[in-house]
N, C-alpha and C positions, 0 to 999 in steps of 0.2 A: 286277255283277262284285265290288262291296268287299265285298255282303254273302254273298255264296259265299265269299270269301277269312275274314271273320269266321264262317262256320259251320263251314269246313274244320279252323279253327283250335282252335275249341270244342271239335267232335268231339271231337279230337288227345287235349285237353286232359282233355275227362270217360274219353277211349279208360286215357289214361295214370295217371290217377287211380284206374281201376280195378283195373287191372292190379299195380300198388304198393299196394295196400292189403292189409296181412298178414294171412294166415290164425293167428286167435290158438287155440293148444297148448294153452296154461295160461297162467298169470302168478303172480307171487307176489300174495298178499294181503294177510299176517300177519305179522309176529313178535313170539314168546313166550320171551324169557330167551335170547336172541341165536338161537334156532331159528326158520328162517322153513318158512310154510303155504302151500299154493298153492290154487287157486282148486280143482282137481282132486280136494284131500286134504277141501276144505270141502263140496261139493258132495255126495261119497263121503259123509263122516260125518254131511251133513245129510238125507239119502234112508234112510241105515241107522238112528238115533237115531228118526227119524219114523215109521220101519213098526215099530221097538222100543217105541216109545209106543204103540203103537194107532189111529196118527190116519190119514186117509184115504191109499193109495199118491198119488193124483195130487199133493197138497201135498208127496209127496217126493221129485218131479221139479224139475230147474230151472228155474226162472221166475225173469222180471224181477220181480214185482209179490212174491216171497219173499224175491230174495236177500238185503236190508238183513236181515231180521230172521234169516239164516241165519251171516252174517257174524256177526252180534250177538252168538247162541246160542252159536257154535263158541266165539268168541273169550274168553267167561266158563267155558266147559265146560273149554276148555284151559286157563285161568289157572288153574284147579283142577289139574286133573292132572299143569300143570308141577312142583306143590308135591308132589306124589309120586310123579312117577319117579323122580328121582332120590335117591330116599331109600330103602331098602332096610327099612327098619322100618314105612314109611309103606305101603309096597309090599304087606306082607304085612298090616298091619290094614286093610287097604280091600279086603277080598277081593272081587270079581263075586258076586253072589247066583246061585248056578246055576240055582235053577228059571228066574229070571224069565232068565236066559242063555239056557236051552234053551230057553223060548217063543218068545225073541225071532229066536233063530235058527230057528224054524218059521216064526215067521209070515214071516220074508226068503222063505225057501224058496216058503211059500205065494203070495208077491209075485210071484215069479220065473216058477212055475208059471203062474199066472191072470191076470198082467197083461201086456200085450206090450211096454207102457211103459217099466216097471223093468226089463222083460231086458234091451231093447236099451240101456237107460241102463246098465248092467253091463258087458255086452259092448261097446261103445261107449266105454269107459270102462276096457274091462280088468282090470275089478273079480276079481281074485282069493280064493277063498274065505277065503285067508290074510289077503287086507286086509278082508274081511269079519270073521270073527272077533277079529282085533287092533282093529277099530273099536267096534265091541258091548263088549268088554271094557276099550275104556277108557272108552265112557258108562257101563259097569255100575261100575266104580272110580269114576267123580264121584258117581255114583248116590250108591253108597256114605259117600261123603265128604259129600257135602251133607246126607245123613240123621244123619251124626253131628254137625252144625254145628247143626240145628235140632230135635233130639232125637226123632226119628223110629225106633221102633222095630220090627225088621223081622229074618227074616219071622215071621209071627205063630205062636201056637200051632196051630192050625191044619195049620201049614205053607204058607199060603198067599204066593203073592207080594207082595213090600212095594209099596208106590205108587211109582209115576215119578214123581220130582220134577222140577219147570225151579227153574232160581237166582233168589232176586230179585235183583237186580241192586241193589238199594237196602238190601238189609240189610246192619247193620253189617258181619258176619263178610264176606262178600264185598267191600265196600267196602274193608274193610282188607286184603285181600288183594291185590285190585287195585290200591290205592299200592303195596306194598311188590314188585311186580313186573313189570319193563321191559317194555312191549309199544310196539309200535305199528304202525298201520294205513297199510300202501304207499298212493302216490299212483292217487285214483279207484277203491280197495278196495271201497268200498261201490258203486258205477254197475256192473251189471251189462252183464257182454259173452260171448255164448252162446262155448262152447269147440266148436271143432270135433269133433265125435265120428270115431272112426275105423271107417270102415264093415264090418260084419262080411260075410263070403266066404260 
């Protein structure tokens, strides 16, 4: 009898524990220069940046075993570009390269087209062409700004597209960047926790 009255009780207990346990939206992750990021706007800009570079579509889905070093990426890519929105001179010499702009917006497209992966991460996501393009154009503005930090000249005679660069994170010009502007990273930012997708009709 006590041990039926201890299993009823259990039950109860794992019944109620599951039912309270929140379906997580988003969450905040970031902030950059009193601007906060949410896990939505990293995920977005880490899937877009990834089929921009040329690196495999599945690496630009969510995953546990990615998101530190997505977290990482976003968080250096934005400490960049905090330093030129708001600057209106800064704005206009860091312009987007357009060829490598229009590639990058094919190969999206091509992702969209042939992977069933990336759509439903879009759709599911609510990924707007709008937040598409305003994502691509501010990696193409760091782009920009890192090639002129490390003297990287582009695009070639040619015509051809300049190289994608990642930031080292240890060179001087970043380092000093990085003191001289507020960030910091919300509680459990890096522990990955999947966002509910909203199912598409």
């Amino acid at each position: 009898m006590l041990g039926r009255i201890f299993y009823f009780l259990f039950s109860v207990l794992a019944a109620t524990s599951i039912v309270a346990e929140p379906r997580m939206l988003d969450r905040l992750i970031l902030e950059i220069n009193s601007k906060s990021y949410t896990q939505r706007q990293i995920e977005i800009y880490h899937a877009l940046r990834t089929i921009a570079m040329g690196e495999p579509i599945a690496k630009a889905l969510p995953s546990s075993s990615g998101w530190k070093d997505a977290v990482e990426i976003f968080k250096n890519e934005i400490l960049v570009y905090s330093n030129i929105e708001n600057d209106p001179q800064r704005m206009e010499s860091f312009q987007p390269d357009n060829k490598a702009l229009q590639e990058a917006e094919a190969l999206v497209q091509k992702a969209q087209l042939e992977h069933d992966g990336f759509r439903g991460f879009l759709r599911g996501y609510q990924v707007s062409e709008t937040e598409i393009i305003r994502n691509l154009l501010t990696f193409f503005r760091v782009q920009a700004y890192v090639r002129s930090r490390i003297q990287v000249i582009g695009p070639t005679a040619g015509g051809s597209v300049p190289p994608l660069l990642s930031i080292d994170a240890k060179s001087d010009w970043f380092s000093s960047l990085q003191r001289m502007t507020p960030y910091r990273l919300f509680d459990r930012a890096k522990e990955y926790r999947p966002i509910e997708l909203k199912k598409s009709s």
